[in-house]
N, C-alpha and C positions, 0 to 999 in steps of 0.2 A: 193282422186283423184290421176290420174299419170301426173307427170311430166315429161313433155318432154323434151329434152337436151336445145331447141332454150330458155326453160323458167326457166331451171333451178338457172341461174345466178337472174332473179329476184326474184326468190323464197327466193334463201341464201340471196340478199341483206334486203329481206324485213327479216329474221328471226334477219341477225343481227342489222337491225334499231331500230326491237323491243325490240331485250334486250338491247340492247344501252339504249333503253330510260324507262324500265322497272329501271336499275339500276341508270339512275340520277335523277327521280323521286321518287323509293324508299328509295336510299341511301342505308344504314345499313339494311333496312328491307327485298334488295332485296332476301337472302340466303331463309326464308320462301315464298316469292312470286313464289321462282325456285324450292321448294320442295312442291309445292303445282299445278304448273301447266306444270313441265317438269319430267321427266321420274326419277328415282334412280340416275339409272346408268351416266345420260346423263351429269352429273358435277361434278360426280366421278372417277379421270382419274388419271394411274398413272404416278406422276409428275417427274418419271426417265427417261421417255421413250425421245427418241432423236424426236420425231416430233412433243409432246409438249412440250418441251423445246423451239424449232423454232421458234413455232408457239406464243409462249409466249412471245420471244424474238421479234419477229417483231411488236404482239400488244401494248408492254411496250415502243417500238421508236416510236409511233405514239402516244399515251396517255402519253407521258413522263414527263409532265407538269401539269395533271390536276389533283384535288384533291381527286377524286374517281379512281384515278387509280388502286389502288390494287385491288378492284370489278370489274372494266371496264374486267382488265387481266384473271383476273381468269376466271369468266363468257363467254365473250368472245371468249377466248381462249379456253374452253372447248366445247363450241358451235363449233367451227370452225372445231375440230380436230373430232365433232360426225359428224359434215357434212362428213367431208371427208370419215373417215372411215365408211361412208355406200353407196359410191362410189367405194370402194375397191372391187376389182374383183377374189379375191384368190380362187385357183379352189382347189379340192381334185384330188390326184395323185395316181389311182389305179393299179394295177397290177395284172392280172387276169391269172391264171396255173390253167387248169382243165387237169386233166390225165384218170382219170377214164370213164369218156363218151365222146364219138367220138365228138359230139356238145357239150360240157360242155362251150369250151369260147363262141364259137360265142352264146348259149343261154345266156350268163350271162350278156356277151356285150349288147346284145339285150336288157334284162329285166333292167340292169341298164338306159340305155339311154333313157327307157320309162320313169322310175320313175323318173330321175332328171335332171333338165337340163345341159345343154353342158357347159355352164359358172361354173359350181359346182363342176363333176367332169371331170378328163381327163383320159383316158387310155393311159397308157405306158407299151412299150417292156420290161422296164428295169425294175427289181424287186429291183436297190440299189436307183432310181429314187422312188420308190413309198411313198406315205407317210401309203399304206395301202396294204395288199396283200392276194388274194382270192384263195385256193385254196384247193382242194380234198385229198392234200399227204402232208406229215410233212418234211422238208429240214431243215435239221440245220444252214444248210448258210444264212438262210434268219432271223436269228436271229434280225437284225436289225434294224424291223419296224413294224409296227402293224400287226396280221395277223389274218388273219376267215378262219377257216374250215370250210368249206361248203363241207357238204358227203351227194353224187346225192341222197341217199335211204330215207333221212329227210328235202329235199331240202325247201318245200313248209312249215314245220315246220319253218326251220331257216331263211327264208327272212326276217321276225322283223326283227330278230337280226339283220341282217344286214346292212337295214336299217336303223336302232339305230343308228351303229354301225358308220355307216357312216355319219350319221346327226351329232354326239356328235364328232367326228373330223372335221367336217366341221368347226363346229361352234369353238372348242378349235382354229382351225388354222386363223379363222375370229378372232377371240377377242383378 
C-alpha cells in the first residue's frame, strides 16, 4: 500500500515499536529473527558514514542505561537510517548536446521526460554540472563525467543502453 505523508510518522513509529520489542523479547536471538524477516541489505549499513554515526549517537543517549543496549543501537539505528534513506530525493543531472539533427535535444528531452520521472532526473545547461552527458559529437573537454553517444542513424538500437545507463547511476548516486 502507499503511504501518505499525514501517516507516514505512524508508520515509522509502529516499524520502530516493533523492532523495539522484536529485540527485548528475542534478546541475542534477535540478529536470525532480522535475517529471516527484513531484507540483506536493510542492517548492513556502513558504519563510517557520518549519519549513522548520528544517528547511533542519539539512539545510544536514550538506551544508555539498559542492558540490551548494544542490539537496541545497532538494529534501531539501522532501521532508522533505511527509513530515511528511502525518503531521499537525489535526482540524476543530465546534460543533453545533440549537434547532428535540428530536433536532436528537444527529441531527447522529450523521450527522457516520458520514460522517467521529474524527481529522477533533471536537465541542465551546464555540462560541468552534469553527472551524465548525451551527446552525438566527442569533446575532449567534457572528459569529466560520464558520457553516451548517442548517433541519430542507431538511435532506436541504443535507447537500452541508455536507459541502463541511466538507471545504474541513479541508483550508484542513491546508495
Amino acid at each position: 500500500p502507499v503511504i501518505s505523508s499525514s501517516e507516514k510518522k505512524y508508520f515509522y513509529n509502529y516499524y520502530l515499536m516493533l523492532s523495539l520489542i522484536y529485540i527485548l523479547l528475542l534478546g541475542k536471538s534477535a540478529p536470525f529473527f532480522y535475517s529471516l524477516h527484513y531484507p540483506k541489505g536493510a542492517h548492513e549499513i556502513d558504519e563510517g558514514n557520518l549519519h549513522i554515526k548520528k544517528i547511533k549517537q542519539i539512539v545510544n543517549e536514550i538506551f544508555i542505561d539498559h542492558p540490551k543496549k548494544t542490539l537496541i543501537v545497532y538494529y534501531i539505528s539501522s532501521l532508522i537510517y533505511n527509513l530515511l534513506q528511502s525518503e531521499s530525493t537525489e535526482n540524476l543531472t543530465i546534460y543533453i548536446q545533440m549537434n547532428k539533427t535540428l530536433t536532436g535535444n528537444y527529441h531527447i528531452q522529450n523521450r527522457l521526460q516520458q520514460l522517467f520521472d521529474e524527481r529522477m532526473i533533471r536537465l541542465t545547461e551546464n555540462p560541468e554540472q552534469a553527472d551524465l552527458i548525451i551527446t552525438d559529437w566527442f569533446d575532449d573537454s567534457y572528459q569529466n563525467g560520464k558520457i553516451f553517444y548517442l548517433d541519430p542513424s542507431r538511435e532506436k538500437e541504443q535507447w537500452v543502453d541508455l536507459v541502463t545507463m541511466i538507471q545504474k547511476l541513479y541508483l550508484r548516486k542513491m546508495i
